[in-house]
C-alpha positions as CSV (number, residue, x, y, z in Angstrom):
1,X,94.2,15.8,-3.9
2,X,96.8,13.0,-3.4
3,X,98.3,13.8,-6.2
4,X,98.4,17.7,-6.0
5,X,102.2,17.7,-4.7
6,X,105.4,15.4,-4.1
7,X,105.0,14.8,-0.7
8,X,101.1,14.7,0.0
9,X,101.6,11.6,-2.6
10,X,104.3,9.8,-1.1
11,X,102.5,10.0,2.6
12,X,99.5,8.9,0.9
13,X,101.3,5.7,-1.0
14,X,103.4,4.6,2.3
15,X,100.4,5.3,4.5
16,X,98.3,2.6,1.8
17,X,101.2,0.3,1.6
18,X,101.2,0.0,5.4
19,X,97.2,-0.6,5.4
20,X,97.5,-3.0,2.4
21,X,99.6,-5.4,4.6
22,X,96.3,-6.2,6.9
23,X,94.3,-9.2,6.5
24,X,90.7,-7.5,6.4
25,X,90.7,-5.0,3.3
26,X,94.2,-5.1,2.7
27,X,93.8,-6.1,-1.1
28,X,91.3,-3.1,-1.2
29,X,94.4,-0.5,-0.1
30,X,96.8,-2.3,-3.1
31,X,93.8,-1.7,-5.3
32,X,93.6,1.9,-4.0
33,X,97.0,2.8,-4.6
34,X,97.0,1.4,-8.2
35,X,94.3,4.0,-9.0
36,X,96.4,6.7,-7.6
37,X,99.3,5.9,-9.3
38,X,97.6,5.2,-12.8
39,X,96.3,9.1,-12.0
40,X,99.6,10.5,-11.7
41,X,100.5,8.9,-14.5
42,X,97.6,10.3,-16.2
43,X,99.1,13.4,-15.2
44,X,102.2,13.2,-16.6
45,X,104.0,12.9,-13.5
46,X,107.1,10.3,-13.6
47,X,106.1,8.3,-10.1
48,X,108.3,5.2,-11.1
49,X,111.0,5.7,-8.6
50,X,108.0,5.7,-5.4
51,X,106.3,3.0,-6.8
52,X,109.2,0.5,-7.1
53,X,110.8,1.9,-3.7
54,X,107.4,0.9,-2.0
55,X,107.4,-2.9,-3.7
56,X,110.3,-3.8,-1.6
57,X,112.5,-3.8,-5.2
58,X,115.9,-2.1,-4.0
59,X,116.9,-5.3,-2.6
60,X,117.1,-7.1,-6.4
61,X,118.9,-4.0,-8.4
62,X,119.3,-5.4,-11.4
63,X,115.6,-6.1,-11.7
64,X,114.9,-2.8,-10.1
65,X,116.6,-0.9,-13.1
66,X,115.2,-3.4,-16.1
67,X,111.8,-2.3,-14.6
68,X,112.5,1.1,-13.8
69,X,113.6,2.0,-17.2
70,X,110.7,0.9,-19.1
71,X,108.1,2.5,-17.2
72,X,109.9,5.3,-17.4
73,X,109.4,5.4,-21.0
74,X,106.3,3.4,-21.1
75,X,107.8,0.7,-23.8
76,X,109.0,-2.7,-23.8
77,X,112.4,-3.9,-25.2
78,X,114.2,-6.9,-25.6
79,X,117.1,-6.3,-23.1
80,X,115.1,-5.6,-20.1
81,X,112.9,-8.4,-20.4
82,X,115.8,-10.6,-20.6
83,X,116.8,-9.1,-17.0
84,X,113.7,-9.7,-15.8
85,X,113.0,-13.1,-17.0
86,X,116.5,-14.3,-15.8
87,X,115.5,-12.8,-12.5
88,X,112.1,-14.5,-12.0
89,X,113.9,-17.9,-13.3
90,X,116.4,-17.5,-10.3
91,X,116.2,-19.7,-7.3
92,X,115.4,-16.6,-5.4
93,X,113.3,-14.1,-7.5
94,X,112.3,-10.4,-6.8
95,X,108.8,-10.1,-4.9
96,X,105.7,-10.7,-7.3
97,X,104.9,-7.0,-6.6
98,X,107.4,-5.9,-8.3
99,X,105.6,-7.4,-11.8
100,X,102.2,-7.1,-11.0
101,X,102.5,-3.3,-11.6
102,X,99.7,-2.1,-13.5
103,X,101.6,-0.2,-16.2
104,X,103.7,-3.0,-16.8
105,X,100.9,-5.8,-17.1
106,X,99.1,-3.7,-19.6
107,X,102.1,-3.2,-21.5
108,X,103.1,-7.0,-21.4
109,X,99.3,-7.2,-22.8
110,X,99.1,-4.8,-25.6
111,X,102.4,-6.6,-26.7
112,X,101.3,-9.9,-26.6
113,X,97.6,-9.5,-27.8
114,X,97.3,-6.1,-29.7
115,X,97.6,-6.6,-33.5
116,X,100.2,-5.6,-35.3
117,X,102.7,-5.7,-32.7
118,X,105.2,-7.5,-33.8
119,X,107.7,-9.5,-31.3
120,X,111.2,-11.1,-32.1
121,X,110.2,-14.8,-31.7
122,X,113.4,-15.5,-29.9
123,X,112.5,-13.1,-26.7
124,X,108.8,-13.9,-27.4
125,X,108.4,-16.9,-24.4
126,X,110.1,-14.4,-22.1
127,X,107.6,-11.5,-22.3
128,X,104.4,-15.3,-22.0
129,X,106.6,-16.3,-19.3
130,X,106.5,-12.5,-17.6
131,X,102.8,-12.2,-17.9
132,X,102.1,-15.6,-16.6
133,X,104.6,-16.0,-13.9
134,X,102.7,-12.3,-12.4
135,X,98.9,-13.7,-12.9
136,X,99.0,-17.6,-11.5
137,X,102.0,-17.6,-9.1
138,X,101.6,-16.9,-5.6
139,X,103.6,-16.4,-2.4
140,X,102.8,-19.5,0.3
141,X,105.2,-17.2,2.7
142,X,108.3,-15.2,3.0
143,X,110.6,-18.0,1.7
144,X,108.0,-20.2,-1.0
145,X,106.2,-20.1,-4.0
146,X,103.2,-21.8,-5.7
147,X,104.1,-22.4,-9.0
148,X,101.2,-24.8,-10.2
149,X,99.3,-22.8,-12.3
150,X,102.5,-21.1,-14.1
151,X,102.7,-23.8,-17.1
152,X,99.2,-24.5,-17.8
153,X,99.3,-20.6,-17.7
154,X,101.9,-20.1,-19.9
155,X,100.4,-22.8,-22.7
156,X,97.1,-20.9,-22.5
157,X,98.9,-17.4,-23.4
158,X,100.9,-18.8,-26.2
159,X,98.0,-20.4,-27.9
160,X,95.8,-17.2,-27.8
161,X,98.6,-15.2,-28.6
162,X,98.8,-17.3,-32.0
163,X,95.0,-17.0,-32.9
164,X,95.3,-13.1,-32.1
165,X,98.1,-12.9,-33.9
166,X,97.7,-14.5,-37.1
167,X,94.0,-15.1,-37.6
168,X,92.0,-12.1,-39.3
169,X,88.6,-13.5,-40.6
170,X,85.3,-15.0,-39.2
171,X,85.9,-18.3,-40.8
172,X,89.1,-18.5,-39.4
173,X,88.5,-17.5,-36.2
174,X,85.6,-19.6,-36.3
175,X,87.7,-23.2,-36.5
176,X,89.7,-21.4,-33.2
177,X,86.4,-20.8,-31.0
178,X,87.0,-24.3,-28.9
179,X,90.6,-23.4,-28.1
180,X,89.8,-19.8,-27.4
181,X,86.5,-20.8,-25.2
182,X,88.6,-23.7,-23.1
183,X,91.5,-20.4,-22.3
184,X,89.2,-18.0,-21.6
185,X,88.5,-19.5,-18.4
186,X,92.0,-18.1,-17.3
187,X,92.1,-14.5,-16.6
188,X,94.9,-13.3,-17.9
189,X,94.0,-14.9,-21.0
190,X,90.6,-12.8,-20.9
191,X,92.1,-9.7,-20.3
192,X,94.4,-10.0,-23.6
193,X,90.6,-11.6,-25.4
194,X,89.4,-8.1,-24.5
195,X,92.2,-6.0,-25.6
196,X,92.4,-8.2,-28.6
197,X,88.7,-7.5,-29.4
198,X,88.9,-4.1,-28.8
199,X,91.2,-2.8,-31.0
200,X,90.0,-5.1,-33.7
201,X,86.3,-4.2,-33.6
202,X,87.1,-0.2,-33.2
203,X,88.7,-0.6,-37.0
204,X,86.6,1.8,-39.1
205,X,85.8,-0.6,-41.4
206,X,85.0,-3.1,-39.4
207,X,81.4,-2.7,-39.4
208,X,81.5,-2.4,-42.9
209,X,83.1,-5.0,-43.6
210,X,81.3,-7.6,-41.4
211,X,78.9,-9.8,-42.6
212,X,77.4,-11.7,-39.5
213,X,74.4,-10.6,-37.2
214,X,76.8,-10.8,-34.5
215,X,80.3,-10.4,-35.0
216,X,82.3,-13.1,-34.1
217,X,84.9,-11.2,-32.1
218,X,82.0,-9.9,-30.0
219,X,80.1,-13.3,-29.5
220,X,83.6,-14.6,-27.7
221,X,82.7,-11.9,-25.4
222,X,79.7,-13.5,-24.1
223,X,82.3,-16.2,-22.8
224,X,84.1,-13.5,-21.0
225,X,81.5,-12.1,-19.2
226,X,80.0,-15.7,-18.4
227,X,83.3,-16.5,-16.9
228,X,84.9,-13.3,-15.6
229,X,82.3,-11.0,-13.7
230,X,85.4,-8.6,-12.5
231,X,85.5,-7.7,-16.7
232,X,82.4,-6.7,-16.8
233,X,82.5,-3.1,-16.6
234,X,85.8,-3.4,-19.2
235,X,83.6,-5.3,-21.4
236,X,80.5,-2.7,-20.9
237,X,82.8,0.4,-21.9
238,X,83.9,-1.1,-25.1
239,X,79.9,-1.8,-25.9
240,X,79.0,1.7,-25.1
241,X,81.8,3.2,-27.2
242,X,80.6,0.8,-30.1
243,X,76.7,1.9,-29.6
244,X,77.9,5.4,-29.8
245,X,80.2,5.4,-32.5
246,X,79.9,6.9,-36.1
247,X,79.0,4.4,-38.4
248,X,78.4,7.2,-41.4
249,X,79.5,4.2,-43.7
250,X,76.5,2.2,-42.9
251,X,73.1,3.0,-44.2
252,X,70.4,3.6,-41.6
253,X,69.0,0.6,-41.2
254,X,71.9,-1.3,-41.0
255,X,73.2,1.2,-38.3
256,X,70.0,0.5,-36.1
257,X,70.1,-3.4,-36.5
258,X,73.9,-3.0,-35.6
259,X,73.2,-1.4,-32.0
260,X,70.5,-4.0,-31.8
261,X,72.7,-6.7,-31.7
262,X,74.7,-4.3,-29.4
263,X,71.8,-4.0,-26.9
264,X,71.7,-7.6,-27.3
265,X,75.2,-8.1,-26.3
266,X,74.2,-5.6,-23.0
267,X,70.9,-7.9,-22.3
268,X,73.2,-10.6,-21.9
269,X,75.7,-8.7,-19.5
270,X,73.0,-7.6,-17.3
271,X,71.5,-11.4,-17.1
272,X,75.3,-12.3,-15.9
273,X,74.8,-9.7,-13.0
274,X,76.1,-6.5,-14.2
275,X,72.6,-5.2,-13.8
276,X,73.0,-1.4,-12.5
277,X,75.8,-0.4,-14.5
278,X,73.7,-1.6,-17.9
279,X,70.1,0.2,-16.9
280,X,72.0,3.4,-15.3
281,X,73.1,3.7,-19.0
282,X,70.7,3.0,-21.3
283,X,68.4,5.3,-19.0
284,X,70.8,8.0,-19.6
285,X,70.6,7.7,-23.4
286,X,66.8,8.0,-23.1
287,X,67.1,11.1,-20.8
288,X,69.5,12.6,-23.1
289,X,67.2,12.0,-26.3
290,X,69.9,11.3,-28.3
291,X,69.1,7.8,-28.9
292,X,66.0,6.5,-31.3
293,X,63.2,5.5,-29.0
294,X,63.0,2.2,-31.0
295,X,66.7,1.1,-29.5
296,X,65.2,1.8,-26.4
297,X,62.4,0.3,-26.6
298,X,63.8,-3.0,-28.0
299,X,65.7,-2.7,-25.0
300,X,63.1,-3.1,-22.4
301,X,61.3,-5.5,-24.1
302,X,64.3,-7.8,-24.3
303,X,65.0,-6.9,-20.2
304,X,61.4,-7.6,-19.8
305,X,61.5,-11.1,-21.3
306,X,64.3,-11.9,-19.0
307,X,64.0,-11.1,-16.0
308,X,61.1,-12.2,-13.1
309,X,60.7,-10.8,-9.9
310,X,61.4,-10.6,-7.1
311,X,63.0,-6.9,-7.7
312,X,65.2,-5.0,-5.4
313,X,63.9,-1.7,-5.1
314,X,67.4,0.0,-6.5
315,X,66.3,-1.5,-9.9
316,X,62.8,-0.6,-9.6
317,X,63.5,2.9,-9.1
318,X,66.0,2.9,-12.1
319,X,63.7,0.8,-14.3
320,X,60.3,1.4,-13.8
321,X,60.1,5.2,-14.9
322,X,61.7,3.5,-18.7
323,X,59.1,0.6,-18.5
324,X,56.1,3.7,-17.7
325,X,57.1,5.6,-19.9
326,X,54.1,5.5,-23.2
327,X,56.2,6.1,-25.8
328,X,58.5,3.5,-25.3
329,X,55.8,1.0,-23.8
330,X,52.7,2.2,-25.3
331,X,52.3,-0.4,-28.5
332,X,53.8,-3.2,-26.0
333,X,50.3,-2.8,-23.5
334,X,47.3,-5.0,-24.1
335,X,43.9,-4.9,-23.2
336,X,44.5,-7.6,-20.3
337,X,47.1,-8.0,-17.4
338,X,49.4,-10.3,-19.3
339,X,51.7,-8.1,-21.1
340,X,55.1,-7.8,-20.1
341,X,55.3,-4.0,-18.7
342,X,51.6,-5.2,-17.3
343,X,53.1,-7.7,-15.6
């Protein structure tokens, strides 16, 4: 509805900036507004020209126009990140709103993490120094910035933008896993991980191709997830679209030991917290009865070994009906009380 016409979204925005200014739930307004810009983006609508009069960016013109000009188009290039970077190296840079646009981290992302995106090495620091400078500096007040974080940042992005960009097998990747486990622990860093792992492990052949019970590129995820709660439902999405995936190229068996290790990989990200989210879906695949019963099964019994009570009754009501159900449970009862779905 916000975005059904011109004006109805621009009320919407100013009344959301005003809101986000507040102390109590002001981060949850900025948050708010993102969505509703990513929609009219979604849309097709060309809202660049609101969103950068609303970060206070008229004030630092040059920057304003850099920035302008490649959301417009949705791309990078070379010259405007130049203006940029010469901007947020000046004794008095734009506001951090201005690069902590959405759009504009996720294309400072895909460039630096995304394979086979190729950057000239001479304006590569500029677009690490970009993406850092907009996810570990912060404003102290009107006049100062804290700019601790920025070159521990900085080092972290370069080092996994090497491994992502050069290193293509297991055994290689393997010799990287200490580096890539010590960065991870930075956000920014995570969020590139994901995207990294993403577009790698959606290859057609990658399945095919891989010889490990569980894929390298997924295991990392398990670090994610340990360390970065807020990624969870990122990391969750890429699982599902994995489980569902054709994988014609694989024979049967090797399909259902594949989304095994994929269940496994969803066992783990409901012991880390994401617990609703997880059992909401694999309940849905058993309702839709598109899914073998054995998946589901394996399933519960892997929730069932990890998990004790106490039990909020929001899980209870999701789980139970799954755990009663006889022909996912039935060969998993014993005579006695000491089963698992028993218990």
């Amino acid at each position: 509805m916000v975005c059904h016409g011109q004006h109805t979204y621009v009320y919407s925005l100013v009344l959301l900036q005003v809101l986000s200014r507040e102390n109590k739930g002001g981060s949850n307004m900025r948050r708010l507004a993102q969505e509703i810009t990513r929609c009219a983006q979604q849309n097709r609508h060309d809202v660049t020209p609101i969103t950068m009069a609303l970060n206070g960016a008229a004030l630092h013109p040059q920057a304003l126009q850099a920035l302008s000009s490649m959301l417009s188009r949705n791309a990078l290039n070379p010259a405007d990140i130049t203006v940029l970077y010469r901007n947020y190296n000046a004794p008095e840079p734009p506001p951090l709103d201005l690069i902590r646009t959405p759009q504009f981290l996720e294309l400072l992302v895909d460039s630096l993490f995304k394979p086979g995106v190729k950057l000239n090495p001479e304006h590569k620091p500029k677009y690490i120094y970009l993406l850092a400078y907009a996810a570990s500096v912060f404003e102290l007040g009107k006049k100062s910035l804290n700019k601790d974080e920025l070159k521990m940042t900085m080092q972290a992005v370069e080092k996994v933008h090497t491994i992502c960009s050069t290193t293509k097998g297991s055994t290689e990747l393997i010799a990287e896993l200490n580096t890539l486990y010590h960065c991870i622990r930075y956000p920014v860093v995570s969020v590139g991980v994901v995207r990294w792992v993403e577009c790698t492990v959606t290859e057609p052949s990658y399945f095919k191709l891989c010889t490990e019970h569980t894929p390298i590129h997924l295991a990392v995820l398990d670090e994610v997830v340990t360390c970065h709660p807020l990624l969870h439902h990122k990391v969750l999405q890429l699982f599902i679209q994995l489980f569902e995936s054709k994988q014609d190229e694989l024979e049967i068996l090797v399909q259902l030991e594949m989304r095994k290790m994929l269940l496994d990989r969803m066992v783990n990200l409901l012991s880390r917290g994401c617990v609703m989210p997880v059992v909401k879906y694999i309940k849905q695949c058993w309702q839709r009865g598109d899914t073998d019963i054995s998946l589901i099964r394996y399933f519960v019994t892997e929730v069932l070994e990890a998990i004790a009570p106490p039990y909020t009754p929001e899980f209870v009501q999701l789980f139970l009906p799954i755990v009663e159900n006889e022909e996912i449970t039935g060969t998993m009862r014993g005579d006695g009380d000491n089963d698992p779905v028993s218990e």
